[in-house]
SEFIMAR-654428 format. One record per residue (C-alpha): residue in three letters; residue number from 0; z, x negated, y negated. Coordinates in steps of 0.001 Angstrom, whole numbers, plus 500000, padded with zeros to 6 digits. Example, Ala and Ser with C-alpha at 12.3 -4.5 7.8 and 13.67 -1.06 7.14 Angstrom:
BEGIN
R   rest    nr       zz       xx       yy
R    ALA     0   507800   487700   504500
R    SER     1   507140   486330   501060
//
This chain:
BEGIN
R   rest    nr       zz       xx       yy
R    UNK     0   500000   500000   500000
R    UNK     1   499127   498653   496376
R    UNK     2   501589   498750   493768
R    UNK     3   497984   500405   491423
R    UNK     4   498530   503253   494199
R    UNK     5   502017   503771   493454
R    UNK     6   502034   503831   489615
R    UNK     7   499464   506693   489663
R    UNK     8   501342   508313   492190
R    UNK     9   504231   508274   489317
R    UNK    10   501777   509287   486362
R    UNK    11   500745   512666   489006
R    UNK    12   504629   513796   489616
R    UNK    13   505191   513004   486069
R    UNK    14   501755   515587   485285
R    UNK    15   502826   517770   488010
R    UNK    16   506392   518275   487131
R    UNK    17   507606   521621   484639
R    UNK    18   507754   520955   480863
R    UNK    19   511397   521626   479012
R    UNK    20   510553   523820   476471
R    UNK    21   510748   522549   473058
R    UNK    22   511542   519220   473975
R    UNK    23   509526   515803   475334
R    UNK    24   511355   515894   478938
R    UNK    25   509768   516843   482090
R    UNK    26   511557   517987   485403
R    UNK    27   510353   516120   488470
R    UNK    28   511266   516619   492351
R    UNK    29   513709   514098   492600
R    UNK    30   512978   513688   496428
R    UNK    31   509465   512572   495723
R    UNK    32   510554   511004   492630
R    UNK    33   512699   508280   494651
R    UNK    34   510166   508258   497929
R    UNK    35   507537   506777   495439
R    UNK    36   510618   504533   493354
R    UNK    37   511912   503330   497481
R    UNK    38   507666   502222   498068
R    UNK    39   507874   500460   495183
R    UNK    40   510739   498610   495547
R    UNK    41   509430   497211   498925
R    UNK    42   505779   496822   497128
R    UNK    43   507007   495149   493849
R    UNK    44   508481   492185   496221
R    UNK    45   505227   491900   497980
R    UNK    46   503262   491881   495093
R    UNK    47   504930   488879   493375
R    UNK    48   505325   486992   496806
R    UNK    49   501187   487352   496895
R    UNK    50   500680   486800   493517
R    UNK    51   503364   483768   493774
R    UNK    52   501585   482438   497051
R    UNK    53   498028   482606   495185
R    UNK    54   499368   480586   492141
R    UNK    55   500869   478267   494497
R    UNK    56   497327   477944   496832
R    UNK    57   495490   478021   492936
R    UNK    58   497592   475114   492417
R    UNK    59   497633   472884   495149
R    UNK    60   493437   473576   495144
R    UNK    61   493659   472504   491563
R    UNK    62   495404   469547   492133
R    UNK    63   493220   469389   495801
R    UNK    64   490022   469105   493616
R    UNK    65   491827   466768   490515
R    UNK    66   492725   464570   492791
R    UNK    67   489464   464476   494472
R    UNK    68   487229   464270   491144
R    UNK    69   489804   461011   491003
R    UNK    70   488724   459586   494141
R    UNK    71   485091   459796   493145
R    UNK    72   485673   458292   489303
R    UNK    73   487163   455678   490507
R    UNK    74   484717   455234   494013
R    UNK    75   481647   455326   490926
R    UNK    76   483668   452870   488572
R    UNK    77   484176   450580   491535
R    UNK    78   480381   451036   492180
R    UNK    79   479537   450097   488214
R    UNK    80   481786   447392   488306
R    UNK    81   480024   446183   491707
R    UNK    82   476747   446594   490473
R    UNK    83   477897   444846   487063
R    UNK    84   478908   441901   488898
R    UNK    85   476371   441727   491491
R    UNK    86   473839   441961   488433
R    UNK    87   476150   439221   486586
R    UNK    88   475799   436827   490326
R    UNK    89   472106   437187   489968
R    UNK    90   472129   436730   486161
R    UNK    91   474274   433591   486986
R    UNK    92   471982   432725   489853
R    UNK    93   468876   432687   487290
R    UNK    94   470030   430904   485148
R    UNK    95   471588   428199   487113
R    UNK    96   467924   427717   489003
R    UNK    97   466200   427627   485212
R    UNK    98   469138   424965   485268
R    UNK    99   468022   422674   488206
R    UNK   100   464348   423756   487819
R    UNK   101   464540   421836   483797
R    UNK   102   466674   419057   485957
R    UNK   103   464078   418614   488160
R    UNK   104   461229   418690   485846
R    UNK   105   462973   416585   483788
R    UNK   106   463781   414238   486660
R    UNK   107   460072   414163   488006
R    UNK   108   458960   413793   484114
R    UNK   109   461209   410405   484518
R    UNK   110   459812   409330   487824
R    UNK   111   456420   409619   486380
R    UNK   112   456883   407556   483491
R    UNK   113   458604   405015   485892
R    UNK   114   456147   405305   487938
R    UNK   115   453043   404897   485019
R    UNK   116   455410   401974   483616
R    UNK   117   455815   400567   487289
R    UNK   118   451770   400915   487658
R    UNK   119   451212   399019   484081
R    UNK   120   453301   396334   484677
R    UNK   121   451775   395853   487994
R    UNK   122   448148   395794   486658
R    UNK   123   448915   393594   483602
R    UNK   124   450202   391280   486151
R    UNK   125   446833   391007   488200
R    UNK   126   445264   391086   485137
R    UNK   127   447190   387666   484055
R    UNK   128   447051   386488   487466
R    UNK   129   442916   387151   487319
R    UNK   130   442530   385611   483936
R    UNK   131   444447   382418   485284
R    UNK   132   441745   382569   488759
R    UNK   133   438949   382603   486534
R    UNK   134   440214   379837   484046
R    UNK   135   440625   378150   487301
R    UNK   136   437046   379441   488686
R    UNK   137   436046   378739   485224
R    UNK   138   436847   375077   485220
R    UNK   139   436027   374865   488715
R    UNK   140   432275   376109   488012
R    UNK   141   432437   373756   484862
R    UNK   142   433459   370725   487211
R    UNK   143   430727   371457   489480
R    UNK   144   428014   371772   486941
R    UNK   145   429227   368448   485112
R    UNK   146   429047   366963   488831
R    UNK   147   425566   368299   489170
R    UNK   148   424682   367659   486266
R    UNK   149   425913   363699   486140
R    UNK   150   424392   363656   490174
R    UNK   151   420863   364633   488485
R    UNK   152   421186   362215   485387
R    UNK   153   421935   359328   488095
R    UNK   154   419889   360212   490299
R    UNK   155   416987   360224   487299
R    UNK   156   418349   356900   485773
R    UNK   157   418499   355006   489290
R    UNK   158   415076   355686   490259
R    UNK   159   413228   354469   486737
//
């Protein structure tokens, strides 16, 4: 039985019952009166222990679904800040091979020019060596030709 039930139950006796002339009042049977006051009594109780429970259950669901839209702020923040510093290990990653790649360019930019130095110092020291050969083929081609050349005016000067 609903307590709705009950109160208009009330407002009909009330309707129902004989009007005291010249006056506001209104006699009632008392019998059904205190039938409809005794279901309300055990209805009233009933009605706040629902209405109770369902605050309570509205409650505990509230703080159910709080806690839960907790859970998943901080499950996402702990996802940002994952992301943020697996984008920051890749950022740092970057930039530490842009780090070794100028190392090693500048390291192979070194070998080269030890390398070009290496090859010039090399080369200039054939080249001296090969001047000093042909000095030495020089004056070697110069002996011979004065040895010819002093064979043929002999030669010429012993047979006249």
């Amino acid at each position: 039985m609903d307590i709705l039930y009950l109160v208009d139950r009330i407002e009909a006796i009330l309707h129902a019952g004989q009007k005291v002339p010249f006056s506001s009042k209104v006699m009632v049977d008392e019998h059904e009166a205190m039938d409809v006051l005794d279901q309300m009594r055990v209805v009233i109780p009933e009605e706040i222990k629902t209405a109770r429970r369902l605050n309570q259950d509205r409650e505990r669901i509230t703080q159910q679904a709080e806690a839960e839209a907790a859970r998943i702020t901080r499950a996402a923040q702990e996802r940002v800040d994952a992301m943020l510093q697996e984008h920051d290990v890749v950022q740092l990653a970057q930039q530490r091979a842009e780090e070794i790649l100028a190392r090693a360019d500048a390291h192979a930019e070194e070998i080269r020019q030890g390398a070009d130095q290496y090859a010039l110092d090399v080369l200039k020291a054939l080249e001296a060596h090969m001047k000093k050969t042909m000095e030495t083929v020089g004056r070697g081609i110069d002996t011979l030709e004065e040895s010819i050349r002093q064979a043929a005016e002999g030669g010429r000067g012993g047979s006249s």
